[in-house]
C-alpha atoms as one frame of an Amber mdcrd trajectory, in Angstrom:
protein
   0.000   0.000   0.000   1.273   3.551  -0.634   2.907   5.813   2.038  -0.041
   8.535   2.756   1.356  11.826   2.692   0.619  14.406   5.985  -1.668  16.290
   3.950  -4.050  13.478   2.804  -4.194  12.082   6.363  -5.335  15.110   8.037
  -7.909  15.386   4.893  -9.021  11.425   5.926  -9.084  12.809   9.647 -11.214
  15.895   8.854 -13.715  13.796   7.036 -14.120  11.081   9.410 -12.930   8.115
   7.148 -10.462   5.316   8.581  -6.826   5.916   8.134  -4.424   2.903   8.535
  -1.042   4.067   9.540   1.992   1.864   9.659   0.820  -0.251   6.950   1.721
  -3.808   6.625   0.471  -7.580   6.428  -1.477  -7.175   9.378  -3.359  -5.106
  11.341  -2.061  -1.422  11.044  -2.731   1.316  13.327  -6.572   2.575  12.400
  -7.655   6.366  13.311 -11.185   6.888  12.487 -13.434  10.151  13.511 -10.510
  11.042  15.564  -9.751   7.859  17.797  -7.378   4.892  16.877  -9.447   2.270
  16.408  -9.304  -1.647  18.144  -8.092  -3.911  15.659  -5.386  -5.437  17.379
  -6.444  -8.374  19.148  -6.320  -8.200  22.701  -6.101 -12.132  23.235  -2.903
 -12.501  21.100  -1.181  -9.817  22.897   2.759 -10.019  23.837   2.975 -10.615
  27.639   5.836 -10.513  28.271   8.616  -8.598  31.546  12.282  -7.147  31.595
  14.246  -5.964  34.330  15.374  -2.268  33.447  18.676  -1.538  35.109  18.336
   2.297  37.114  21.034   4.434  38.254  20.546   4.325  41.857  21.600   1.553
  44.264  18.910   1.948  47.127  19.244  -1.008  49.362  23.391  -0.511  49.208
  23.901  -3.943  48.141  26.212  -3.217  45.840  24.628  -3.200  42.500  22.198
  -0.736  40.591  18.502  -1.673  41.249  16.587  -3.166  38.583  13.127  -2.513
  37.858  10.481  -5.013  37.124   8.480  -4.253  34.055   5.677  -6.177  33.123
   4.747  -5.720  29.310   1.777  -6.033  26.894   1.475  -4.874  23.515  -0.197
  -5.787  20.157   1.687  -9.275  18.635   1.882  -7.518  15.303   4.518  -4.714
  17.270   8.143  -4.658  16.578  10.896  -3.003  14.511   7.984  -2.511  11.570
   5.228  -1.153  13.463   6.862   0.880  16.952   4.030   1.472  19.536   3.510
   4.092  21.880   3.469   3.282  25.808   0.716   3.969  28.686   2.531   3.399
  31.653   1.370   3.286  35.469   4.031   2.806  37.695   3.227   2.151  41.111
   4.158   0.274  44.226   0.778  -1.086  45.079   0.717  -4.433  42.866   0.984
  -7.118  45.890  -0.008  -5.421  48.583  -3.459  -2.801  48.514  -3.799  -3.728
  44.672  -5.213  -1.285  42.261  -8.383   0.393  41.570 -11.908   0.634  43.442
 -12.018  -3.176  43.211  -8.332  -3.715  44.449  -7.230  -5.677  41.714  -3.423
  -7.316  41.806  -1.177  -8.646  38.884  -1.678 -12.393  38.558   1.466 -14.749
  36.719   1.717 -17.370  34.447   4.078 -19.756  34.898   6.418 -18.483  33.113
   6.168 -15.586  35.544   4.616 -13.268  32.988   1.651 -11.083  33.926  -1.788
 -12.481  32.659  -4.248 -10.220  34.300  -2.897  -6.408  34.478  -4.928  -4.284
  36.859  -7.374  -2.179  35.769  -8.537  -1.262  32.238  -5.476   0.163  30.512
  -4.568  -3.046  28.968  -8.002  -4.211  28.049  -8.855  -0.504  26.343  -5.353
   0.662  24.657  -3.845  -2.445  23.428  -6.441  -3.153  20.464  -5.783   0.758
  19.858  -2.040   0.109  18.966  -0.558   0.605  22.444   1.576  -0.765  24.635
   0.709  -0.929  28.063   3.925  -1.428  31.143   2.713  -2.180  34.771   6.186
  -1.050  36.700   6.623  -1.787  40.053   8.019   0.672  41.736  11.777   0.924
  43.057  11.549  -1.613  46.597   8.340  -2.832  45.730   6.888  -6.271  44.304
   9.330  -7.525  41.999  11.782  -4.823  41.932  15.145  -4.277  43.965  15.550
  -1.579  46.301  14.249   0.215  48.661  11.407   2.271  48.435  12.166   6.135
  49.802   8.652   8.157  49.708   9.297   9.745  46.665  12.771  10.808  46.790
  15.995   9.835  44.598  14.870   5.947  43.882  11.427   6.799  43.471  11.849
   8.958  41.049  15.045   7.486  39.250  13.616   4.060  38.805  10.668   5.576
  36.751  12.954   7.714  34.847  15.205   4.648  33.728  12.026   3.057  32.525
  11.339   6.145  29.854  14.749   5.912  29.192  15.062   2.127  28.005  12.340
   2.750  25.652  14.338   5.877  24.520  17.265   3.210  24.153  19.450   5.277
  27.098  19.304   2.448  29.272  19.986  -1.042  29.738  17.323  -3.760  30.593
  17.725  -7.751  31.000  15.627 -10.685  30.923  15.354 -13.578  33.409  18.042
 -15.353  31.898  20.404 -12.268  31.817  19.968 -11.899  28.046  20.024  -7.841
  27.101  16.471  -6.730  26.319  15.829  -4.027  23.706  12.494  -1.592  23.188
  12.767  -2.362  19.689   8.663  -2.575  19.157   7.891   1.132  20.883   8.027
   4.364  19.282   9.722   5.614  21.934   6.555   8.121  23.303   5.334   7.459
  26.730   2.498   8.870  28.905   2.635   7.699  32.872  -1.245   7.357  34.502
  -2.326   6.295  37.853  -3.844   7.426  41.086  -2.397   8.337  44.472   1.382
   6.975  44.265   0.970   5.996  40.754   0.142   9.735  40.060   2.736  11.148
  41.957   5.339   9.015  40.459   4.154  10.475  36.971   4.687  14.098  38.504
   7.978  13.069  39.773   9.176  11.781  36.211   8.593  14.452  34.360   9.568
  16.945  36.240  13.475  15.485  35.747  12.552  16.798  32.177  13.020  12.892
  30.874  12.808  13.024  26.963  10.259  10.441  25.864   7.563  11.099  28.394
   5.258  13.126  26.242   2.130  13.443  28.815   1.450  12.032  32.194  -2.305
  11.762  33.787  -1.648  12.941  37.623  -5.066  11.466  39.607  -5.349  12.624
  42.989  -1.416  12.706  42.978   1.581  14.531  45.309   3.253  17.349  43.981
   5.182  17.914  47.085   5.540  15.845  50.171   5.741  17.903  52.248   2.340
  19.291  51.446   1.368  15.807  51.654   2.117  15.739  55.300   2.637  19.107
  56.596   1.019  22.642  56.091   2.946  25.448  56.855   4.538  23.858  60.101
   1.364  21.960  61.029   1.936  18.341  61.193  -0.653  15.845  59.945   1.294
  12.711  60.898   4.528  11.528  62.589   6.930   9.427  61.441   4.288   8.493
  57.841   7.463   8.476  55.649   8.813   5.421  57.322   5.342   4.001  57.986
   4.734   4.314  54.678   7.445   2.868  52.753   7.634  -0.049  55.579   3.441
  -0.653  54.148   4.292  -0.600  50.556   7.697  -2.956  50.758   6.756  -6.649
  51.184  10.402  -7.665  51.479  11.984  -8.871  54.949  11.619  -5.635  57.311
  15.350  -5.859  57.811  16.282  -5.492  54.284  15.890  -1.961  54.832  15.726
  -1.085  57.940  18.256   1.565  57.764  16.714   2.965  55.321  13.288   4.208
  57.438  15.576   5.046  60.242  17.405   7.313  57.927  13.986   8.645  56.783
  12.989   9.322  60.876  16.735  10.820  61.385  15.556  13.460  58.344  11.830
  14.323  58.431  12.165  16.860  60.669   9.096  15.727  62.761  10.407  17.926
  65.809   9.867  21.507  63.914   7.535  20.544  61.301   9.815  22.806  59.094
  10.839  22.274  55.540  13.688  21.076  55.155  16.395  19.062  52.771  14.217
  15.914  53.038  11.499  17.623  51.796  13.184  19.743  49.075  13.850  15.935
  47.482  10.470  15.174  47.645   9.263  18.577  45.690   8.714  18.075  42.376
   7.314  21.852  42.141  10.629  23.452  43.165  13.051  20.302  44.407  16.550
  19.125  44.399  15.503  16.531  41.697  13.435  17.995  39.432  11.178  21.090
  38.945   8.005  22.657  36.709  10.241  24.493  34.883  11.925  20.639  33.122
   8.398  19.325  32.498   7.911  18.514  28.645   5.101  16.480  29.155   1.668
  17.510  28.416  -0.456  17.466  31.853  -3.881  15.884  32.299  -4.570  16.823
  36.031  -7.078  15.057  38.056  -8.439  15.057  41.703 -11.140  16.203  43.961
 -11.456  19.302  46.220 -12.599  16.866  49.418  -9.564  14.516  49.219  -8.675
  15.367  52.324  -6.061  12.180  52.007  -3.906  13.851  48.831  -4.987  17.280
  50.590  -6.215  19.484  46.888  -3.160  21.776  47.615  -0.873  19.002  45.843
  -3.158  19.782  42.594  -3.496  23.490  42.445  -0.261  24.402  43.228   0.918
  22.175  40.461  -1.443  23.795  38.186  -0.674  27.085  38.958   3.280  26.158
  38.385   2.299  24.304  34.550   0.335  27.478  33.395   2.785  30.118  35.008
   5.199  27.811  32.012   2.614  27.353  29.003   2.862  23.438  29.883   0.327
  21.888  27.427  -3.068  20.952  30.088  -5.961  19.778  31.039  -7.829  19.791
  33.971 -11.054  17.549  35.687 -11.950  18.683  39.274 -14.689  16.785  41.182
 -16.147  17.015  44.189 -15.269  13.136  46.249 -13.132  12.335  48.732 -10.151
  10.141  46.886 -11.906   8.803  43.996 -10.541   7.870  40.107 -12.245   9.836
  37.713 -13.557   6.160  36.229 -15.623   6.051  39.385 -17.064   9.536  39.152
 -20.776   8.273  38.406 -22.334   9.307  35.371 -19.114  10.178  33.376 -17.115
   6.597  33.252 -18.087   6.870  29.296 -16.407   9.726  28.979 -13.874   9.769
  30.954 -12.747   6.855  29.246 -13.290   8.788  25.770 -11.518  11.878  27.065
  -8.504  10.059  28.068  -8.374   7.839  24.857  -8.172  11.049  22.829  -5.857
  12.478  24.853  -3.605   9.773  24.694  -4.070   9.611  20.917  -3.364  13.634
  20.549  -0.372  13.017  22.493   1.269   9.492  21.694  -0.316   8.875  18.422
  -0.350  12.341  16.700  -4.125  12.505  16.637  -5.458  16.292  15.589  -8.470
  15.712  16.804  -8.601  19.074  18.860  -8.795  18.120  22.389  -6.419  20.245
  23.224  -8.151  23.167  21.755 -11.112  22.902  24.052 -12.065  23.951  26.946
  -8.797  23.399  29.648 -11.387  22.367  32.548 -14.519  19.925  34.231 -15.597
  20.803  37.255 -18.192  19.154  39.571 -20.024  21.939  41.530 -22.665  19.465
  43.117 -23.356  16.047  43.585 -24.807  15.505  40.044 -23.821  18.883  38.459
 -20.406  19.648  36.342 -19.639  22.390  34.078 -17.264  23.242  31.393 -15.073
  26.054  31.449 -11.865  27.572  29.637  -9.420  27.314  32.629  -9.446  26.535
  36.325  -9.768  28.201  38.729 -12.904  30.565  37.087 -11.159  32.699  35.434
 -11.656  36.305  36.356 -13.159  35.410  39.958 -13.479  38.683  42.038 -11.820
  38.369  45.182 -14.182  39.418  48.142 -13.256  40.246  51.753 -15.357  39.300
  54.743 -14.361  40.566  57.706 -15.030  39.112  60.988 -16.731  41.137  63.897
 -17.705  41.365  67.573 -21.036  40.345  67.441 -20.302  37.220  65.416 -21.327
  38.427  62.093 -18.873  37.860  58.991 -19.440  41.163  56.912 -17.564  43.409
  54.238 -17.286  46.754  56.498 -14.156  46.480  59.548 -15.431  46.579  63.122
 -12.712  48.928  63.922 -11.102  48.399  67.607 -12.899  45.076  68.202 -10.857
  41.733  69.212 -11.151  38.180  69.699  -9.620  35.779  71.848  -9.280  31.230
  72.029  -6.614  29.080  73.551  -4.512  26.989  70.991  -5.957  23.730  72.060
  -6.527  20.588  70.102 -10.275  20.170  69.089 -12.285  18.716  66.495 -14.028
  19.831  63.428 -17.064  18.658  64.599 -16.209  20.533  68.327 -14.836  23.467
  66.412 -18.215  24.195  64.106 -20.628  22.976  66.350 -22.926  25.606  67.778
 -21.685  28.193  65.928 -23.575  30.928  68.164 -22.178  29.710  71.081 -18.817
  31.055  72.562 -16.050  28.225  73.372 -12.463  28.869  74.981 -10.701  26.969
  71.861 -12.314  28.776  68.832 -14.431  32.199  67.613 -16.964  31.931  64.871
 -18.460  34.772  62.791 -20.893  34.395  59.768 -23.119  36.465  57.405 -26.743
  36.637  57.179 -28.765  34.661  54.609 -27.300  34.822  51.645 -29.861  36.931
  48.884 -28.355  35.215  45.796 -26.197  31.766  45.094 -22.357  32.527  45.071
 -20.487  30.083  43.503 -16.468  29.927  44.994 -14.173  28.728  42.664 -10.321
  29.007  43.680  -8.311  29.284  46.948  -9.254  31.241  49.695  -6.426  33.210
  51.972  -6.702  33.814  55.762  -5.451  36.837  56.533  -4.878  37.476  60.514
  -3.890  39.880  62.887  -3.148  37.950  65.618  -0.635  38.279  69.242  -0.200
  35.563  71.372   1.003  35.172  75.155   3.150  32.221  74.145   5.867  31.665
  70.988   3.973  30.315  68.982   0.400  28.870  68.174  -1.163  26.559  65.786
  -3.801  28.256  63.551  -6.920  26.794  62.040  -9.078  28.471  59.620 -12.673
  26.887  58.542 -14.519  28.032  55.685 -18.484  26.909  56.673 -21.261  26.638
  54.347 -24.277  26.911  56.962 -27.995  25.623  55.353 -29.681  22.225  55.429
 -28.860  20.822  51.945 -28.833  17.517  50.190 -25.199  17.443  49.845 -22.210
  14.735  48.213 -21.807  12.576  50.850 -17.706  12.232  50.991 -16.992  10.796
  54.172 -18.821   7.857  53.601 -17.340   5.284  50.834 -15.703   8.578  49.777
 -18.424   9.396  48.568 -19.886   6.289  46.591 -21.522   3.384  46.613 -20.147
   0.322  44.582 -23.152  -1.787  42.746 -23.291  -5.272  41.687 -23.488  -4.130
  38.271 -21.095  -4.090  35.695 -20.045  -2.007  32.300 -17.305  -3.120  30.242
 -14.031  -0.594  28.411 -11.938  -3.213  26.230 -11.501  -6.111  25.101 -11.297
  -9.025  27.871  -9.464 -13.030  28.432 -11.185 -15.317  30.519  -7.896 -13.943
  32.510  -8.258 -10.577  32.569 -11.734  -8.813  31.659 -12.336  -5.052  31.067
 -15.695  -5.005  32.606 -15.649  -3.430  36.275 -18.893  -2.579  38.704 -21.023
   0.580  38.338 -21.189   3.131  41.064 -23.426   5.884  42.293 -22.854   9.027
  44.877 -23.300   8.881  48.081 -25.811  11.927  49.082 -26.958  13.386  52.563
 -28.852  16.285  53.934 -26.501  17.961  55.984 -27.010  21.327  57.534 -23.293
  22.639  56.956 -20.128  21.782  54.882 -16.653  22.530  55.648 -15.973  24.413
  52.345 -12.175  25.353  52.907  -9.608  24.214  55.675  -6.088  26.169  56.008
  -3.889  25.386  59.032  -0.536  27.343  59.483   2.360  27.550  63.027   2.589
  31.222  63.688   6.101  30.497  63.619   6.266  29.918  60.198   4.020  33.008
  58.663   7.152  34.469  57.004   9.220  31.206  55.941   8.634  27.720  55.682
  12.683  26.406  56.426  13.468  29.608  58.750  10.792  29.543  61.268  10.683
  32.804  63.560   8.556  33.654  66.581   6.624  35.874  67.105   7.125  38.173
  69.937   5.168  37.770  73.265   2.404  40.162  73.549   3.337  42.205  70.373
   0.621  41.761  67.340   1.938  40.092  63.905   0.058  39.519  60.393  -0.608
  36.168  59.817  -1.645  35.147  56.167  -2.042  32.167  54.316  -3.738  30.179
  51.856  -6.714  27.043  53.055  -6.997  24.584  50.201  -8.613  25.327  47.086
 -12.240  24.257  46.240 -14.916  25.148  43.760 -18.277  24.795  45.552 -21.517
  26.789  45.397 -23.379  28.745  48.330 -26.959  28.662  47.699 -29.263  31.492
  48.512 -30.185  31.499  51.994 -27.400  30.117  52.722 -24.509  31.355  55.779
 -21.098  31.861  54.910 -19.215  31.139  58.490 -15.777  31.423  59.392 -14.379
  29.574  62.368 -10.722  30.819  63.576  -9.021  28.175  66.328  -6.314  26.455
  67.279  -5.124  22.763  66.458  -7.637  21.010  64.344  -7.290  17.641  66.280
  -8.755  16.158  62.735  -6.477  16.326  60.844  -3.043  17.005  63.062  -1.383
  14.770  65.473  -0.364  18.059  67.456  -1.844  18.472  70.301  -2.116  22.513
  70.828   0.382  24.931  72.477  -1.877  25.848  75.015  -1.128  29.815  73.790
  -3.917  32.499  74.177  -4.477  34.067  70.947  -6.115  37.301  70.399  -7.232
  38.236  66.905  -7.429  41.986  65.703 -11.135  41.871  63.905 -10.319  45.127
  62.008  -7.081  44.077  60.653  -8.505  40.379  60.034 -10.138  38.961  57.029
 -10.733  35.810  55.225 -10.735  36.564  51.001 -12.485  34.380  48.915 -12.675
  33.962  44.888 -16.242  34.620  43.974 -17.821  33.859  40.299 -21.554  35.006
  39.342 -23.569  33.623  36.611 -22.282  30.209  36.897 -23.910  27.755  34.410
 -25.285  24.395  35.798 -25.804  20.903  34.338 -27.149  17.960  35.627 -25.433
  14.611  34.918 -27.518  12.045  33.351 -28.071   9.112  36.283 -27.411   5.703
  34.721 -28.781   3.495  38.107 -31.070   4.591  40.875 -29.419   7.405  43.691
 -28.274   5.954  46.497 -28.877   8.234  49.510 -28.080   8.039  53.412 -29.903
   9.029  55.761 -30.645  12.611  57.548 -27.441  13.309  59.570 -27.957  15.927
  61.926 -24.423  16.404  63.201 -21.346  16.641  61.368 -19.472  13.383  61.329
 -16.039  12.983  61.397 -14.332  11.530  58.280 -13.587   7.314  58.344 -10.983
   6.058  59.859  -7.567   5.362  56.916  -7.290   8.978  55.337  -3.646   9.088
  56.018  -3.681   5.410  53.536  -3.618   5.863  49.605
């Protein structure tokens, strides 16, 4: 068959008609009304594994670590028809497993994978992909040690883009050299959680070869991950961590987690070099400014496990440098975009056309349309050119003495609590009511629907009769409402029911169970959360306090979210301590007096906001009236 020139495919493409690319005695890659097409056959695939050498030796045993790679890819691929790759990396394939029904890798025995966990394989292989499950560096089958995303993380996922790239080495079982001689050399990393982050990671070493990653719920910087501005969330999680995710003898690297305890800095809660590794923002091994990859963000503004700062800061670092993006936001706790209900179809067809603008060459415009999805209610998304809402007025509300939230300044009013450590439940509870460990303030009913769509800043004037104090800022949404349900499920409700994505073995099937949100009526919702040490207000690494008695400025950002306040509605601000919920800190015990005149809380307001409901495919599954705030299930700090 003749070569088709550029010009005559993008004529085929425009018209819709099927364009075979790679021609030859089989199958050839197919791209028809802008999507590659299945005509590879899923149950003849290559399965096949390699062990890519890295450049790090993590468990000091004397040789570089090698990474397991477990491989599948269309039987007509090699040296006449290259392949791109869809990897997901991760260090969850014999221990949590993968996906909302925790699915692991199963062998043959010829210790090849025959059932790859979730739907990547069963959807992109027919399309004329290859698809690599990598365990991660001191996980499953790979050497090493695993380090909570610092130099072997991130270099074992590197080497892996660079084997296909031919710039490093890999081996089979029997020692025999392997070579990517069937790929193309273009590479996208996916995944949730760890999975994600390890995609951030990569490309932000600048790897050539990794063309996009798809970030879900995903760590941009550690230390985010488990601090916020000096607040701790947990002690000692690096270690715990990497212990949970390495099923090797404890032993084997023991001296690794001790290291990791020696260098967390769990006594300050300051940044420091351990952190700096683990920033892929602004870190020692990587930054924004190196990533070539297009990014295709994902997560939820109630994950309060991968806290939503770890995705808008990212953001805001990719568009500050023109990165190539896209952006879904939704509204669960930590939940994969193929479990958002109502929009598994599509998500499925977003990401296939991404992948296929990306890795495949596809113009089919996807990246000309609008950058962002976002989920303003339990059934309602909307479209929009960027996120957050672009031009969003920022509006101040001030707090007062009579407990009313306001725009005007209540000049020469005050405030006081004691630092102690208290619950969110205890901290908005009886909002009318004074309590020695927080102040509240809120407006009247609201007379119109706001919708909030960005990051809020706290902005105190606070002095203090001790050092320092930990400082809690709650954004409320008082009103009974039927609201998305996050704390329970995390927010849905798996069926019995399945839908399939892909072609399927009596091994390994593409068809996985349906889900539905969880709803309650609920008479408030903790919009926004920000927590900050005073000691920290001017510097994250150089912590300074601040003097006893004498009044300083304390301002910082809560973490983003995109929600709607309905008319007659509250807006309510609560101001405290140590939120017990989600610190391990247990309060200074400092009295803290706030200066209402010089105090404010700004938030990013957007009017006319256009609503859409998403079509229901099964019946709604709701809870029942709660009147109390609960607290969130037990396992947030797990991924």
């Amino acid at each position: 068959m003749p070569r088709l020139r550029p010009a005559l495919i993008a004529v085929a493409l425009i018209l819709g008609t099927a364009t075979p690319v790679h021609a030859g005695a089989g199958p050839a890659i197919t791209i028809e009304n802008g999507r590659t097409q299945p005509v590879f056959s899923y149950a003849d695939a290559v399965r096949e594994h390699v062990y890519v050498e890295s450049s790090v030796d993590s468990d000091a045993d004397g040789r570089l670590d090698r990474v397991r790679v477990d491989i599948i890819r269309p039987k007509e691929s090699g040296p006449r028809l290259r392949v791109p790759v869809v990897i997901d990396e991760s260090p969850y394939y014999d221990n949590s497993g993968r996906g909302n029904e925790a699915e692991r890798k199963v062998y043959d025995a010829a210790d090849n994978v025959t059932k790859f966990p979730l739907y990547y394989d069963n959807f992109f292989v027919p399309r004329g992909y290859a698809v690599l499950n990598v365990d991660m560096l001191g996980t499953t089958r790979s050497d090493g040690c695993p380090d909570l995303g610092g130099k072997a993380d991130v270099l074992g996922g590197k080497a892996v883009i660079d084997w296909l790239n031919g710039r490093a080495k890999a081996y089979r079982a029997d020692g025999t050299p392997a070579v990517a001689d069937w790929t193309t050399g273009k590479s996208a990393m996916i995944g949730k959680s760890y999975d994600g982050t390890l995609a951030n990671a990569v490309a932000a070493t600048g790897v050539r070869g990794l063309e996009t990653i798809v970030p879900i719920s995903a760590i941009s910087s550690w230390y985010k991950y488990q601090r916020s501005n000096g607040v701790i969330y947990n002690y000692d999680y690096a270690s715990w961590l990497a212990n949970y995710v390495d099923t090797d003898p404890e032993a084997k690297c023991q001296a690794v987690r001790d290291r990791m305890d020696a260098e967390d800095g769990d006594d300050t809660g300051d940044h420091n070099a351990f952190w700096d590794e683990r920033d892929y923002i602004d870190g020692l091994l990587g930054d924004a400014s190196k990533v070539r990859a297009s990014v295709f963000v994902v997560h939820t503004t109630n994950d309060l496990n991968v806290k939503p700062d770890n995705y808008s800061t990212w953001w805001q670092a990719l568009a500050e440098r023109n990165v190539p993006r896209k952006i879904w936001v939704g509204q669960y706790q930590h939940v994969d975009p193929f479990d958002f209900e109502g929009r598994r179809d599509l998500w499925v067809d977003t990401l296939h056309r991404w992948f296929d603008r990306w890795l495949h060459g596809v113009r089919n415009g996807i990246d000309r349309e609008p950058r962002a999805d976002v989920q303003v209610g339990p059934t309602q998304w909307m479209t929009q050119r960027d996120w957050p809402a672009p031009h969003a007025l920022k509006v101040a509300l001030r707090p007062a003495a009579d407990g009313t939230l306001k725009l005007g300044r209540d000049r020469n009013a005050t405030a006081t609590f004691t630092d102690v450590a208290l619950t969110e439940s205890e901290l908005v509870a009886d909002v009318g009511t004074p309590k020695p460990g927080r102040v509240a303030f809120t407006t009247g009913a609201l007379p119109l629907s706001l919708r909030m769509s960005g990051t809020p800043v706290a902005d105190l004037r606070v002095k203090l009769d001790r050092p320092t104090s930990n400082l809690t800022a709650l954004l409320v949404d008082f009103g009974d409402d039927v609201r998305l349900d996050w704390r329970r499920g995390q927010g849905i409700t798996t069926l019995t029911e399945e839908d399939c994505h892909g072609e399927s073995t009596t091994a390994d099937d593409g068809c996985y169970r349906k889900v539905v949100t969880n709803v309650v009526n609920r008479p408030l919702e903790i919009v926004a959360r920000g927590w900050i040490d005073v000691r920290n207000r001017d510097s994250l690494s150089r912590p300074s306090p601040l003097p006893v008695g004498r009044y300083g400025q304390v301002k910082w950002q809560t973490l983003p979210h995109d929600y709607t306040f309905k008319k007659g509605h509250r807006i309510g601000l609560v101001i405290a301590g140590t939120d017990a919920t989600y610190s391990s800190e247990t309060g200074t015990g400092a009295n803290v007096t706030v200066d209402l005149a010089k105090s404010s809380v700004v938030l990013p307001f957007v009017l006319g906001t256009p609503l859409t409901e998403v079509p229901q495919d099964g019946a709604r599954f709701r809870g029942p009236q709660e009147p109390n705030l609960p607290e969130p299930e037990p396992g947030f700090t797990f991924f």
